[in-house]
Structures are given as C-alpha cells and as structure tokens.
N, C-alpha and C positions, 0 to 999 in steps of 0.2 A: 504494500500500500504506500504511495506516496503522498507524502504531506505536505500542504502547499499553505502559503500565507498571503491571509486576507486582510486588509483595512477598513473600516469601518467607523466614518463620523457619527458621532451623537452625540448630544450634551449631555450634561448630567443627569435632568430631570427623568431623559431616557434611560437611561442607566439605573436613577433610583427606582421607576417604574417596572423595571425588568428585575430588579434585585426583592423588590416586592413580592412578586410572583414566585420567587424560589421557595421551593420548601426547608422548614425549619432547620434540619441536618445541612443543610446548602448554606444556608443566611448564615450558620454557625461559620461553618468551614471558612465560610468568604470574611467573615470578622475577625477571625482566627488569623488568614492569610493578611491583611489590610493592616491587623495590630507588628506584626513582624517588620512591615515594610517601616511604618512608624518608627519601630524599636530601633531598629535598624539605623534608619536613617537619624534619628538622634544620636544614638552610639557612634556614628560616623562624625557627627557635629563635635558633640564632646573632645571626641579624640583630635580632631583638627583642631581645636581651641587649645587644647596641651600640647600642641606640637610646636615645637620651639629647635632652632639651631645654638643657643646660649649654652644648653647643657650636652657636655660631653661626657661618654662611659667612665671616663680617667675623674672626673668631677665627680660624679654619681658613686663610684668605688671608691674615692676620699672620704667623702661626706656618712658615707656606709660604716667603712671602716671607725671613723673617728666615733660616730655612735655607739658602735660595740664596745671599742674602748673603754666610753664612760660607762655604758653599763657591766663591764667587766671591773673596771675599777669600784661601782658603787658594791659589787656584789662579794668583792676580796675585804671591802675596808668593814664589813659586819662581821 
C-alpha cells in the first residue's frame, strides 16, 4: 500500500467541529496527544532560556568541586 500526503485548509472552528464529533476514547487520545506537544514545546523554551555560552564544563567542575569540599570539611570538623 502506498501512502501519499494530502493538505487540507480549515480553520479552526472546523477542526473544533470535527473534534466534537469524535468519540470519547478519540477526544481522550487527541488531549493526550495536544498536552505532549504543549509539554514539549515549553521544555524546549525553558531549556533555551538556560542556554548560555558564559559557563564552561572547566567552570561547572570548579564550582562542583569547591562545594564538596565544604561539605567535606563541615562533615570532618563534627
């Protein structure tokens, strides 16, 4: 079977119309599927907003390190 790809304009109200009509198991699925895109696409935002060229792994493994230390030191000096 070959599967071929169609387009198709409609606004939305056609889309709410047709998504109406779906039964219950359907509306589920399609909510389901729609909340991921959502997720998705803010976990993609988030991530871009912390993406930075300021910090480097050399920076990151100092700062790590130095942490350990003090909690290494607070936990020898009891």
């Amino acid at each position: 079977m070959t599967l071929a790809n169609y387009q198709l304009s409609i606004n939305f109200e056609q889309i709410l119309a047709l998504v109406k009509q779906l039964p219950y198991p359907e509306k589920l699925q399609l909510s389901q599927e729609l909340e991921k895109e959502v997720l998705n696409s803010k976990l993609t935002a988030l991530l871009e907003s912390f993406r930075t060229d300021e910090l480097s792994l050399e920076t990151i493994t100092q700062e790590v390190e130095a942490v350990r230390s003090e909690i290494h030191a607070r936990k020898t000096s009891h």
